[in-house]
N, C-alpha and C positions, 0 to 999 in steps of 0.2 A: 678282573680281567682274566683272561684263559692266559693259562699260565706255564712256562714249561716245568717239567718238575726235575730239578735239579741245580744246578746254578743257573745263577742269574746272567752270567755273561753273556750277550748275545753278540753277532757279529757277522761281518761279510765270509761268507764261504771261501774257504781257501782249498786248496788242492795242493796237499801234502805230499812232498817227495820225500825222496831217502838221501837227500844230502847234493844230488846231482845237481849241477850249478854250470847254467850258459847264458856269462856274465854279456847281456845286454841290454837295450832301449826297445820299447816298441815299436816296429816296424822291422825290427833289424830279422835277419835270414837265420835258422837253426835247424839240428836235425834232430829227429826222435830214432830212437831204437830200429834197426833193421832198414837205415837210412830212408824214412819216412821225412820229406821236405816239412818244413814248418816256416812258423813267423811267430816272434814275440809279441804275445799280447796278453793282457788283462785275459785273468781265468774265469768272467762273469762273461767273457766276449767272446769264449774261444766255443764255438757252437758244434764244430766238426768232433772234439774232444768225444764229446756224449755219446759217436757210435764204436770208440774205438772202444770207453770203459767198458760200458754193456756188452759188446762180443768178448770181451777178453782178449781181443788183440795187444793191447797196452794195460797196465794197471797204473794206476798214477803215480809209484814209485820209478815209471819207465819215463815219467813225463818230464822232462828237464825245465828247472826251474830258470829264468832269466836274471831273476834281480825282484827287487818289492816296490810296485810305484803307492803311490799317497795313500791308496785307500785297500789294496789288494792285493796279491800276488801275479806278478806277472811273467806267463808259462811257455814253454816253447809250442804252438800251437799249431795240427796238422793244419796243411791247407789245400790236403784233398779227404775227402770223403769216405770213411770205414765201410763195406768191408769186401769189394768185390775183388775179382783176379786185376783188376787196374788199376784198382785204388781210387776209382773216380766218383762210383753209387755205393751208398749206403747200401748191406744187406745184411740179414739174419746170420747169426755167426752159425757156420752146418752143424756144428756138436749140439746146439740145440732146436733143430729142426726136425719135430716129430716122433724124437726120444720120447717112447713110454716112461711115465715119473717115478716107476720103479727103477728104472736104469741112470735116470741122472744124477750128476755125482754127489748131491747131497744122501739121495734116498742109499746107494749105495756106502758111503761113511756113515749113514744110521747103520746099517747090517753089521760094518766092522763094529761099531760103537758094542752094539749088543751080541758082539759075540763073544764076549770078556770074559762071561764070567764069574765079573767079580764079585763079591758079598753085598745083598741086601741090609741098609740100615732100616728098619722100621718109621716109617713114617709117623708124623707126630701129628696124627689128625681131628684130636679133640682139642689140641692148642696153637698158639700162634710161632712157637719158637718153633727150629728147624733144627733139627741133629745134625751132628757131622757126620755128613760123608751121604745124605739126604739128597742135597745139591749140589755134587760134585761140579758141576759147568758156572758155578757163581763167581762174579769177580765183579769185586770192588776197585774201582779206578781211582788213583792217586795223583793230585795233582797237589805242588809246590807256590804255596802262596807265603811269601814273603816268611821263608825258611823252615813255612813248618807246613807236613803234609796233612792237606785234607780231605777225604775220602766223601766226596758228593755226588757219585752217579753211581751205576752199577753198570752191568754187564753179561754174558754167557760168555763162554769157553764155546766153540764148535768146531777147533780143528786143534791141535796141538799148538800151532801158533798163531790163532785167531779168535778175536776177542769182536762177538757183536755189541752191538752199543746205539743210541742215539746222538742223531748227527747236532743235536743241539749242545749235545756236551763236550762235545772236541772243535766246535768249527769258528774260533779263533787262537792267534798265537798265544794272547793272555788267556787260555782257556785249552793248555795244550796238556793233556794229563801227559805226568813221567813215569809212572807204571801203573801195573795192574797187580791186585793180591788176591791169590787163587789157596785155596785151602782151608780159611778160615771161616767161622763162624762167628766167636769175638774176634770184632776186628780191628780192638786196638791190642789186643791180647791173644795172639795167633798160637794153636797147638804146635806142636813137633809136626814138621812136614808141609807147613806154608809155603810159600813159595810169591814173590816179589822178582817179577821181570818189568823190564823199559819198553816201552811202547818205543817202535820204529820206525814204522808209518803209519799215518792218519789214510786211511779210503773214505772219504766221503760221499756220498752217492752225487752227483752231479747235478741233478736238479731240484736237490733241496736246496732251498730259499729260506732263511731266518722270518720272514714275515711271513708263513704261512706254517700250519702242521704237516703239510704232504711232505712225500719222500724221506721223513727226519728217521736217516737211519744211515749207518757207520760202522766199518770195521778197521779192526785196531791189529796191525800186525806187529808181532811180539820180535824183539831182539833176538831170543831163541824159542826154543819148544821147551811146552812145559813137559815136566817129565809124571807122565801118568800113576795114580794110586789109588786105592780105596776113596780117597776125600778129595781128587783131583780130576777129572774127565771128562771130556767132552759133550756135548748135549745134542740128540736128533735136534732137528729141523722139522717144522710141520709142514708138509710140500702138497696138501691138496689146496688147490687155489676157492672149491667150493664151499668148502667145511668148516668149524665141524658143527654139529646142529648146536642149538642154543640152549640144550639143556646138559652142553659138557658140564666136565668137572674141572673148573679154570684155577689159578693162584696165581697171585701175586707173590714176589720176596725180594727183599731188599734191607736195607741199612737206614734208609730215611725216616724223616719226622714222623713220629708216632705219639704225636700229641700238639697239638696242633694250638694250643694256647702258647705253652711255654718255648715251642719249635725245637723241641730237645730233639736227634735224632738217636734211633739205636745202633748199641753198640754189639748187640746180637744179632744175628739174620732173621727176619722174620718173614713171617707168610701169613695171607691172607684168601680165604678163599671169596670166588666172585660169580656172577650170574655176566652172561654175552646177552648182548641188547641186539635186537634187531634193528638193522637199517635204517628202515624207516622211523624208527619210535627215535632211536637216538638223533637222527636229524631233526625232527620235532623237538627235541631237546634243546638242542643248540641253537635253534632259529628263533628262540625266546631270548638269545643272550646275544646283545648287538657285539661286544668285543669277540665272540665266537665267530659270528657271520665276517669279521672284518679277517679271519685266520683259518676262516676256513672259507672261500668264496666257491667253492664248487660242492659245497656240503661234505657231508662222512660220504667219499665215494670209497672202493672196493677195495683201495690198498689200504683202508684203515680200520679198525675192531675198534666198538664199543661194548665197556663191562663195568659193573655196578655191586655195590653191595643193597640189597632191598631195605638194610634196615638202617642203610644210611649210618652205618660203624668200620666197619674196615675198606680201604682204598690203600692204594696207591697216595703218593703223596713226596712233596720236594726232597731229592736227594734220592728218589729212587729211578730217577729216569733211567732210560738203558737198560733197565733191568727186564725180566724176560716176566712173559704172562705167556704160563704155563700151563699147557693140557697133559693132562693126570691121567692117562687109558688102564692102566693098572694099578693100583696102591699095593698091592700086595708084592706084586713084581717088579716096583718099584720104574714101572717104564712111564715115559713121558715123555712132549716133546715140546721146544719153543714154538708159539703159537702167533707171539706177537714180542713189543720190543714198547716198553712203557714212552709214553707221550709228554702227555699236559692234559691235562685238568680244568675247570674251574671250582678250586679249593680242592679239598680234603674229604671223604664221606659225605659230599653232597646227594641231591638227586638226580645231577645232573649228569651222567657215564662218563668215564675214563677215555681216551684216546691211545689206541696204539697202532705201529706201525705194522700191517698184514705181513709177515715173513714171508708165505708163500704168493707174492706179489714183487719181490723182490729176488729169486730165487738165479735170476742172472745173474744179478749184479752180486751177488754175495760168491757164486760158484766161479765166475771169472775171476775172481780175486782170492779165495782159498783154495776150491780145485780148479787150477786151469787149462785147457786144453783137456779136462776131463782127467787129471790124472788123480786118482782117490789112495 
């Protein structure tokens, strides 16, 4: 079966606050931030939600939690309309109305990112392991299972205190990582200058659904900021929504199984490089494999990238979900940018392409939740 790659946990979407708490019942009366009416209700029901995240008007740490009924979290819910001067019609939030994608606030935190600076490590491109200080925007996510921590997803760094990630790896309570480890490469065996911070909210994007691969994408806001280094940094965003041709230069890297008998995974970072599949060929892929068609019903449309290895040996693979599928524009100069955000699969170095989430397809929902209101 098409498989997520990372744990196994799946579960109802929840919508993660930051502790806020408006102890009631559904149906009962509530306010949101900036005394916006609401009404308690299940966060699978609450539909008005969806234009406040997307504008950036609200982030779901602003969203007041009510109480937890049977199966979900139950949220303080508006019950008018994002985002016009009355609060009545949905509209386009203005900050991103016709902003050239050089000006918007990602492309503009790329300019700060790369104006550092800082020392080039040499890429290690005849092999699979990855230097320190290669991948400064890598984070491995920690979560606490039955008192011992186990590091099964991955992640980027793209703001001092934002972590992207897949929404399959955070979107239940039994499935709620307790930090992130930035700096390391062994990662049970971390150099001088790691750095282990708590995850503080979950952002889940709101219209991912565990039964299907769309939308699976999340950001994880850190308790504090991480504090910048040579082997610590944040990572551009790739912000063309049409790009990039198919014969970039792609990787994968992550912690996960790297063998796929034993399910050992590694304790190094590794990288793998990969060929983008074209659209069309990769949905021809998938329409062979009925548990595919049952998770993906609208096929690979635009918010998702397909990528392969030809000779059927390196992929992506469980344990690396979250983790970034990276475009390489320079090796020399070490620049790059996240390009996508690892999926699900079916298996390991098949012939069948990889699944990931299109970054620059989500470049709302990530920039109302790390720059808001445009501020970089």
């Amino acid at each position: 079966m098409i498989s997520a790659r990372g744990n196994f946990l799946l579960g109802l979407l929840i919508l993660a606050t930051s502790g806020q708490l408006t102890v009631g019942d559904e149906g009962d009366e509530c306010t949101l931030k900036s005394n916006i009416p609401g009404i308690c209700r299940a966060s699978s029901a609450c539909d008005n939600i969806d234009g406040y995240l997307r504008s950036g008007a609200l982030t779901t740490s602003q969203v007041p939690s009510c109480g937890f009924g049977a199966r979900e979290e139950i949220i303080c819910c508006p019950t008018v309309a994002c985002c016009s001067t009355d609060m009545t019609t949905p509209s386009t939030h203005p900050s991103r109305v016709n902003v050239p994608d050089n000006e918007r606030p990602a492309a503009l935190a790329c300019a700060r990112i790369r104006s550092g600076n800082r020392p080039i490590t040499v890429h290690i491109l005849g092999g699979t392991t990855v230097a320190l200080g290669v991948y400064p925007h890598m984070a491995a996510i920690a979560y606490n299972t039955f008192g011992n921590v186990d590091f099964r997803c991955g992640g980027s760094l793209i703001a001092s205190r934002f972590v992207l990630t897949a929404a399959h790896c955070v979107n239940r309570d039994s499935n709620r990582p307790a930090f992130v480890r930035l700096g390391a490469v062994a990662i049970e065996n971390p150099p001088a200058g790691f750095q282990d911070i708590n995850v503080a909210v979950i952002h889940i994007h709101p219209n991912y659904s565990e039964s299907s691969k769309y939308n699976d994408i999340a950001i994880l806001e850190l308790a504090e900021d991480a504090k910048e280094s040579d082997t610590i940094r944040p990572a551009c965003l790739y912000i063309d929504r049409n790009g990039p041709s198919n014969d970039s230069k792609i990787f994968v890297a992550g912690w996960g199984v790297m063998n796929v008998t034993t399910r050992a995974t590694s304790k190094i970072l590794l990288r793998a490089g990969l060929d983008l599949v074209a659209a069309d060929k990769c949905n021809a892929s998938f329409a062979e494999q009925p548990s595919a068609i049952r998770a993906l019903k609208e096929g690979v449309i635009d918010s998702l990238l397909c990528a392969v290895d030809k000779k059927q040996v390196k992929d992506a693979c469980q344990g690396d979900s979250g983790g970034p599928l990276i475009l390489e524009t320079d090796a020399v100069d070490g620049l790059y940018s996240i390009l996508g955000v690892i999926v699900a699969g079916l298996g390991c170095g098949t012939k069948t392409p990889g699944l990931y989430t299109r970054v620059s397809s989500f470049l709302d929902f990530i920039e109302g939740i790390v720059w808001p209101a445009n501020r970089v």
